[in-house]
N, C-alpha and C positions, 0 to 999 in steps of 0.2 A: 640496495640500502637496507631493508627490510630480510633479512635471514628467514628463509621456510623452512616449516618443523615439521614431521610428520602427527597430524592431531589424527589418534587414534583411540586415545582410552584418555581416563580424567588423569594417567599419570603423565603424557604428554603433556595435559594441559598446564601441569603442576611445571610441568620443568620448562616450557616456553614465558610462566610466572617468573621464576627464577632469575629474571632480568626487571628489576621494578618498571612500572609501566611510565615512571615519569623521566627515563634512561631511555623509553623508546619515542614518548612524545618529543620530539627534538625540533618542532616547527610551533610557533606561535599561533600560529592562524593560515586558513588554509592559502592565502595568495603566498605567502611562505611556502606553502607546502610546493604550489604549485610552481612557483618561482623554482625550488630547489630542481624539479622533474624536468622541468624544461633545459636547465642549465645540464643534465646528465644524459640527455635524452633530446637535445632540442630536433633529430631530423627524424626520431621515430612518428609514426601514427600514432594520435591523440585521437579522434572523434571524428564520427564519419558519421552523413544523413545520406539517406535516398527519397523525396518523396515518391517515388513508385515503389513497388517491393519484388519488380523483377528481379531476376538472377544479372541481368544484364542492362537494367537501367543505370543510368544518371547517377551519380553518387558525388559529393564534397568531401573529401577527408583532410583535416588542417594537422598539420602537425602539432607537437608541442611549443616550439617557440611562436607559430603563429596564434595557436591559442592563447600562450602567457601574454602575446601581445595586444590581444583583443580582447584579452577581460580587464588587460591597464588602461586600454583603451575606453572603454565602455566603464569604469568604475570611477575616471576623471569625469566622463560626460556624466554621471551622476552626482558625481560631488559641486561640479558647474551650473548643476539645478536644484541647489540646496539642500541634497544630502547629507547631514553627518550620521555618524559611526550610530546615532541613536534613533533615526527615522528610516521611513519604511520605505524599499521598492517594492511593488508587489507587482509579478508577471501571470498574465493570462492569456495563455501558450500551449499547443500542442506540442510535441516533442520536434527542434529542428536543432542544429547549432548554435543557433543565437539563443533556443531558448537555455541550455549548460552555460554560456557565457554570461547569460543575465543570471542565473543563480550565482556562478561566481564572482562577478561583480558586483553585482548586490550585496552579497557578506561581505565585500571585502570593502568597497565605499559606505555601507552600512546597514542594514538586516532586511536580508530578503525575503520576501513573503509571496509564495507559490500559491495559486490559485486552481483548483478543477474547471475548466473550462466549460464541463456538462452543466456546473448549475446555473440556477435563474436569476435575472439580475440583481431581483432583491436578495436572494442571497451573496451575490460576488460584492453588492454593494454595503451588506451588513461586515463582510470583512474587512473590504476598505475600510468603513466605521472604523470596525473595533482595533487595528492598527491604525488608522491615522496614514495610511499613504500618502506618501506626496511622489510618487510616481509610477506609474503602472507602465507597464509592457506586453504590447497583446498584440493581434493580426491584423493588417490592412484586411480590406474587403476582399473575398477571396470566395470565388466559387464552392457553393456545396457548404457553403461551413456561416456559421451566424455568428463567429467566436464575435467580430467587431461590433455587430451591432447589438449585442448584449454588456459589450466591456463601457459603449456609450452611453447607455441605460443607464447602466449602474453608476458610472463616474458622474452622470447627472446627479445621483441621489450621495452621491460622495464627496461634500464641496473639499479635504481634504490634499483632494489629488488635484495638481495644477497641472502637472505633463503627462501626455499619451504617447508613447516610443512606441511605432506601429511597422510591424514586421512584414514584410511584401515577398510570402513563398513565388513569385514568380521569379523570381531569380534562380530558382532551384531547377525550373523547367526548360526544354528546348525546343526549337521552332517542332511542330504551328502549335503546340499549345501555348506556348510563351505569348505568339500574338494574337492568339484568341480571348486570354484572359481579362486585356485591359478592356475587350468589347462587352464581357456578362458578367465584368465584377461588379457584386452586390455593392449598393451606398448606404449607410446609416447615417442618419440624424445625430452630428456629434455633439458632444456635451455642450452646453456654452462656458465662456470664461475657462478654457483648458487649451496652452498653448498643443497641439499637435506637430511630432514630426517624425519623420522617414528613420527609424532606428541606424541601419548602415551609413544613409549619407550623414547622423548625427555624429558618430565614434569614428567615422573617418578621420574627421579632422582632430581630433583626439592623440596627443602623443601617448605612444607605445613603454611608455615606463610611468610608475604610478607618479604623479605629481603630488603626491600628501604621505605622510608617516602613518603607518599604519598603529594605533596606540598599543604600546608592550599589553601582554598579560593578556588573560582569557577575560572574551567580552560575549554577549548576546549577538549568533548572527543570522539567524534565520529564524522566523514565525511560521507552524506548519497550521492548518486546521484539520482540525480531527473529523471528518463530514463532511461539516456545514450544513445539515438535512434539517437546521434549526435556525428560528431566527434572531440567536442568543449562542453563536460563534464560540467554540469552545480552541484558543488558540496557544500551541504548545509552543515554549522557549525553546530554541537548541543555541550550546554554546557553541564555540568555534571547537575548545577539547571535544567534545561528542561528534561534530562532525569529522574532525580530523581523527578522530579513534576507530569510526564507522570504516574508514580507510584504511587504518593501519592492520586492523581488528583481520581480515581477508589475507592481506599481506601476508600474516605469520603461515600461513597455511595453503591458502587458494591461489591466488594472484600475483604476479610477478607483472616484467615488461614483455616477457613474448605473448603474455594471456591477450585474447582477442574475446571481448564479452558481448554479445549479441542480447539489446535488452530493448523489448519491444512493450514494456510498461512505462508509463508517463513520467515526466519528470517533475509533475506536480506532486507525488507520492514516496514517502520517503525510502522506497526498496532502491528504487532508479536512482534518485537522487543520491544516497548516501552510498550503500555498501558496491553498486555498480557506478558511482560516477567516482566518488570519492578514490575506492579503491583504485583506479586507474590513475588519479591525481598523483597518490602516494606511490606509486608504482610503475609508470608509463606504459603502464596497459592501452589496449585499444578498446573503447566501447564504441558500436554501431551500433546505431538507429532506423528502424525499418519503417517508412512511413511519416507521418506527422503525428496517426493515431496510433502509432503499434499494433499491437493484437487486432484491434478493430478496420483496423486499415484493409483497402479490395486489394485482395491476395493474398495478404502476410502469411494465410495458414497454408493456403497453396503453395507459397514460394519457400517455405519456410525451410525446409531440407537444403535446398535450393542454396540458399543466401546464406548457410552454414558453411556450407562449400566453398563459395565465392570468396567470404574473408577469412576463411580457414578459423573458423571458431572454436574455442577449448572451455567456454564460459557461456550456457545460456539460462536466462532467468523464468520461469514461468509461475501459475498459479493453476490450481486445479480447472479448471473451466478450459483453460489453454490448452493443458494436458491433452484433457480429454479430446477437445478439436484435432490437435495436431495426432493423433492415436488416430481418426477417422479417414486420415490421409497415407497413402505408403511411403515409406523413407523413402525418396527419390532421387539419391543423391547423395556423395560418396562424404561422409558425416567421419570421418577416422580420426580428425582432428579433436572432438567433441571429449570432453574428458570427465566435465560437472555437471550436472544440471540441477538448479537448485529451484524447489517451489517453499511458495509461503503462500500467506493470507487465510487457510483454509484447512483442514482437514483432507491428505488425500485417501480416495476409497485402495486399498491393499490390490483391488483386481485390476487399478488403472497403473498401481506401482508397477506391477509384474508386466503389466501389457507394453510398458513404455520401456522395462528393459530390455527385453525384449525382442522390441523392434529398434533399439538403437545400439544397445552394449552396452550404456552409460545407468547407471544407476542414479537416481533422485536422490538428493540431498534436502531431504526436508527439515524446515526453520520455522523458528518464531521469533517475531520481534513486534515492534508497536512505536509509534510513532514518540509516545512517553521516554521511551527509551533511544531514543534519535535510530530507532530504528533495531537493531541486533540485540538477541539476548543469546538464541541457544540455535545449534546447530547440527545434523547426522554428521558425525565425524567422517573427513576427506579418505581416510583410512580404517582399517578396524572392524568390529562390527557396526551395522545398521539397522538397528530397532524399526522397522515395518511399523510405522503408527505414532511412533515417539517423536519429538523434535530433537533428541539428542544433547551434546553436553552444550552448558555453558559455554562463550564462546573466551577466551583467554581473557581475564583481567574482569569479567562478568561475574558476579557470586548470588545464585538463586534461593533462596529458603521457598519454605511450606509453610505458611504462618495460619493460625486465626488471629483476627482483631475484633477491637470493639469499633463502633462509628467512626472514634476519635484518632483512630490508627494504634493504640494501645493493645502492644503483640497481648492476647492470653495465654499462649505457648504455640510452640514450634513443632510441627507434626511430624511423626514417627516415619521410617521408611515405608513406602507402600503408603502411606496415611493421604487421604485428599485433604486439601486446605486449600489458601488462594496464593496463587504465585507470586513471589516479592523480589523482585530485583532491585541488586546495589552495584556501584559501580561509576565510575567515570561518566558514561557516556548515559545514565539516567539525569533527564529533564531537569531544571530547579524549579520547573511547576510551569503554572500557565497563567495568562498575562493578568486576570482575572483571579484578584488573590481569593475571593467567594470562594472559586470553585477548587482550591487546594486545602480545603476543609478533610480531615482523613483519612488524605491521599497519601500520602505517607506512612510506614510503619515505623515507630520504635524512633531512637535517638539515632538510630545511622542513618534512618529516612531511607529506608529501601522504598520503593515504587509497588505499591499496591494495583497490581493488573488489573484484577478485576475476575481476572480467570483462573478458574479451578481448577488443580492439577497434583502430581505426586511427584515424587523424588524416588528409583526403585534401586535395589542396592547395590548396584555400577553407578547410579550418582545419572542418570540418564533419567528425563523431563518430558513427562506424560501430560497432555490436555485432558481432561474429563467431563470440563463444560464448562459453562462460565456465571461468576457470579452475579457479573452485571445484565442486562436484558438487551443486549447487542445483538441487531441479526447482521449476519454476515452475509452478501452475494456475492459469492463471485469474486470476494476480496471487498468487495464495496461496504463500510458500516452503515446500517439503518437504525438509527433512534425508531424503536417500538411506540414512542411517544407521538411521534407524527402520526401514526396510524392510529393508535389511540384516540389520542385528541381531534383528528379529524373526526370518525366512524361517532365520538362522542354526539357531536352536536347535529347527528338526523333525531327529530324530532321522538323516535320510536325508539332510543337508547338507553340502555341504564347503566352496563358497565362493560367494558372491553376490557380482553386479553390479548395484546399483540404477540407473534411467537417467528421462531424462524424454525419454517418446515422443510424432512428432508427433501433433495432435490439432486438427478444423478446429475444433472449437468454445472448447477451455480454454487454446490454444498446444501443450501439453503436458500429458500426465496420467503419472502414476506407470507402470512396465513392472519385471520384474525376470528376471535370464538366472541360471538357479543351477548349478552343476556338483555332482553326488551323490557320496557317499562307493562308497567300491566295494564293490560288492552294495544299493546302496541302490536301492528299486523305485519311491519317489514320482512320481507321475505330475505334469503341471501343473495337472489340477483339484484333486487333494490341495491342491497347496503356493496354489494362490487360494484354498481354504478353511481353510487352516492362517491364511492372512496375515489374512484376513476376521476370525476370534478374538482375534488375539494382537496386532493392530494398534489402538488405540484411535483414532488423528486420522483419523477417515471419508476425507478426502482422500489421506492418504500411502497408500491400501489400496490394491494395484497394480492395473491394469484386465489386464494380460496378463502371466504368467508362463511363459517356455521355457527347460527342462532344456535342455542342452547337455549333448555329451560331456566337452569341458574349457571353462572359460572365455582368454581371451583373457589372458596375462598379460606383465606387465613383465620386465625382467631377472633384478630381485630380485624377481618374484613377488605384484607388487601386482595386481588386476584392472584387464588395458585398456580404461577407457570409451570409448574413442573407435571403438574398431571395434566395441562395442553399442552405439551411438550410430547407427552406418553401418548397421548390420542391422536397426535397426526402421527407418530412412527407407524400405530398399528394401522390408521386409514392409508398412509401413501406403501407402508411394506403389504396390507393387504390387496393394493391394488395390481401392486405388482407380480403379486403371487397368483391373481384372481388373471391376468391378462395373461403370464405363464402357462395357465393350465394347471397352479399348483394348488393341493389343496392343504391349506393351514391352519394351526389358530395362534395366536399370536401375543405375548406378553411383554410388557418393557419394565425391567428393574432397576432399580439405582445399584450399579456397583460401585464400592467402593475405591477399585482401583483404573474403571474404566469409564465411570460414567450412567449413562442411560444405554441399557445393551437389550437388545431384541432376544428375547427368548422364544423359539419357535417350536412347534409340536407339527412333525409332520412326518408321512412316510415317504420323501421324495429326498433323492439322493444327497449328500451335500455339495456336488456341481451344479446341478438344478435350481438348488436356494441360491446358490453362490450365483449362478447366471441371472438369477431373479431380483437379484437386491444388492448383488456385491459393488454395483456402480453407487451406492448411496455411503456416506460418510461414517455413519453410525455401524457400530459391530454389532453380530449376531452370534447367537448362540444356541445349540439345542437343549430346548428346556430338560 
């Protein structure tokens, strides 16, 4: 359906333009979409789970028409329990089958809202809030996992939500764990006033074609949360166009129907969700799922060569933290099928790019995108060259500027090649804000309303899309965002505080992990093991807990007295590259500059070779250079 171009250079990009993109949107919404794949494609493989992540476990694969028929299925037992096109299901879900069937059914009886399963009730319960659920979807009690009795928690504190559709992974298992499970599955305390029932046996009785008109014309159909590490839910609109472009966007270039994509990130996140699930809607691609948890799951890193093999994969997704895991293991297993391998979320180190080719043949395809954006903005081209550090071009029908603004989103001008400014995306598939018109104060630039990221970058003169750093105060782990302000505002209120700098310090393994630099009231004696064991209590999201805290005499401040992160920024490069030079053997000294076309870059003074620095520091994200 979808015509592949070779995307090599921005004049590729130009000429796959050359077909207006409202010629190529040709489906309303995606049960359209997926209605269309099904009818072209009904006996191909559509979507396949393993709860183990052997090579040779257990696996469900439903075809296309059995899919198209259980998300008609499950999208009438939604609308059966009061869903219209304008209220909310919200699933709290590890990665299975049902949980891809409940995001499609959900957009398409009416706007689905995906949930991180990691957080705490009061947070899953502020989401509910702030959409209004009237249905949730989450896990029966199930060994090993508290998904249920956090989703009952929360639903207590959610009078919103009236139904609980509770998923029973034993179905996925064979004797004897199958009848081990009904003997040590956990019970929770369920809401009260919240009818409960059996997700499967509910869409059984559900006929297999949609029973309601789906309304012409683009509507709102998904609610993503940006965190949630707040208890003030910052939650993003995507339309049905954005989701279905996240689809098509792949299509022109990567994905076809013989593509087999192996994606072992959540589908509460919109990588998984959109340009890996979607893409396969629009395409009859296969996506597998390894686990329930993916990445985190026992074994996936061990099996993972493994389970390439098995479904003969040509598409797999990772993020640096993965990378690096899977680099620790030997290819073990004959990977020839492997053709892309794309990472996001993160910055990868140049020595982990090299190491991964490596060992595999396949070269990384490093992206940016953000959930503002229903996910994709810019891409290393599938062909062509591949900029080492860069995320590459725009992806077709995506158009990036380099802007400054003022508060109000009032461009002051548009910066020069090479020039850093903050990155502005326009386009289709950019957000029409968040549900919370507060917080679309800005966020916007100019009268086209490009997308104000947040993040620092350039434009260099092949038209190829450099990170530099970021203007907002986001720490990134692991792909995971951390509000600075959790950690702020906790570490605030010990007694002995005055002002906090929260920061994201480098780290070879997560990109970055949380740090925090605090300045004491006078006479205050907290030491920094106090203020890590203060932040350990008072911090509930496990991730935002900082790994190092240093007292300072004063912190670094502004004119008006806001704290300077940029020179806590500078002081952990040269404490964590000092450390690592000092455990080396190496001996250095150490500076961090602002460059303007890279960022904050290590300048290094030393007489040890440049494979020695490189072995010393080249797993950290941030570049070096000899002063």
């Amino acid at each position: 359906m979808y015509e592949r171009f070779e995307f090599g250079t921005l004049a590729d990009k130009a000429t796959i333009e050359e077909v207006p993109l409202e010629e190529r949107m040709i489906h309303s919404s995606v049960y359209g979409m997926l209605s269309k794949t099904a009818e072209r494609f009904p006996s191909r493989n559509a979507i396949t789970f393993q709860i183990k992540s052997g090579p040779n476990d257990k696996a469900e694969t439903l075809n296309w028409s059995d899919l198209r028929a259980k998300v008609a299925q499950t999208a009438n037992l939604f609308r059966s329990l009061g869903v219209g096109e304008d209220d909310v299901v919200a699933y709290l879900l590890p990665n299975a089958n049902e949980t891809a069937i409940t995001l499609l059914a959900g957009c398409t009886a009416g706007i689905v809202n995906p949930i991180n399963p990691l957080l705490e009730p009061e947070q899953i319960a502020a989401l509910l809030n702030e959409t209004g659920a009237k249905v949730l979807v989450t896990l029966a009690g199930f060994p090993k996992t508290d998904v249920n009795e956090k989703a009952h928690k929360a639903v207590a504190m959610a009078p919103s939500v009236k139904t609980v559709l509770e998923l029973d992974l034993k179905r996925y298992l064979g004797p004897p764990l199958s009848w081990i499970v009904p003997l040590i599955r956990p019970k929770a305390d369920r809401a009260p006033n919240v009818q409960v029932m059996d997700f499967n046996t509910a869409i059984a009785g559900q006929p297999t074609e949609l029973t309601f008109e789906e309304t012409a014309g683009d509507r709102v159909g998904a609610y993503f949360h940006t965190g949630g590490t707040t208890g003030m839910p910052k939650i993003a609109q995507h339309m049905h166009s954005g989701m279905i472009y996240n689809g098509i966007a792949p299509a022109l270039s990567l994905i076809d129907e013989k593509s087999v994509l192996l994606c072992p990130l959540p589908l509460f996140h919109v990588m998984a969700a959109y340009p890996m699930l979607m893409s396969c809607v629009a395409t009859g691609g296969h996506i597998v799922m390894p686990t329930p948890a993916g990445y985190r799951g026992d074994g996936v890193f061990d099996n993972f060569w493994k389970l390439v093999e098995r479904w003969g994969v040509t598409f797999m997704v990772t993020v640096p933290t993965a990378a690096a895991a899977l680099m620790q293991r030997p290819v073990d297993a004959n990977v020839s099928t492997l053709q892309y391998a794309f990472c996001g979320s993160a910055p990868l180190p140049v020595e982990l790019f090299k190491q991964f080719q490596d060992a595999t043949g396949v070269k990384i395809l490093e992206g940016y995108g953000m959930t503002e954006a229903t996910c994709i903005v810019s891409v290393n081209p599938p062909h062509g060259e591949r900029k080492i550090g860069s995320v590459g071009y725009p992806f077709p029908y995506i158009d990036v500027k380099i802007l400054e603004c003022d508060a109000d989103g009032n461009i002051l001008k548009e910066c020069a090649v090479d020039e850093a400014g903050e990155i502005c995306v326009g386009g289709l598939a950019v957000f029409p804000g968040y549900t919370d018109e507060n917080r679309n104060k800005g966020l916007f630039a100019g009268p086209d309303r490009y997308l104000r990221t947040g993040d620092l970058g350039r434009l260099d003169a092949d038209g190829t899309l450099w990170i530099t750093g970021r203007a907002k105060d986001l720490i990134i782990r692991g792909g995971h965002n951390i509000d600075p302000a959790i950690i702020e505002e906790s570490l605030a209120g010990h007694k002995d505080v005055a002002f906090v700098g929260a920061i994201g310090q480098p780290d070879a393994h997560s990109g970055e992990v949380p740090c925090a630099y605090v300045e004491l009231i006078d006479g205050g004696t907290a030491t920094s093991a106090d203020l890590m064991a203060y932040a350990d209590t008072e911090i509930s999201e496990r991730a935002a807990v900082p790994k190092y805290v240093e007292v300072l005499d004063e912190l670094p401040k502004t004119a008006v007295g806001k704290v300077f992160k940029p020179d806590l920024r500078k002081s952990a490069i040269i404490r964590i590259y000092g450390a690592a030079f000092a455990e080396a053997g190496i001996k250095a000294s150490i500076d961090v500059i602002e460059d303007k076309k890279l960022g904050l870059v290590a300048h290094i003074t030393s007489d040890a070779a440049d494979d020695a620095i490189t072995d010393a520091i080249g797993a950290f994200p941030r570049p070096w250079q000899r002063a």
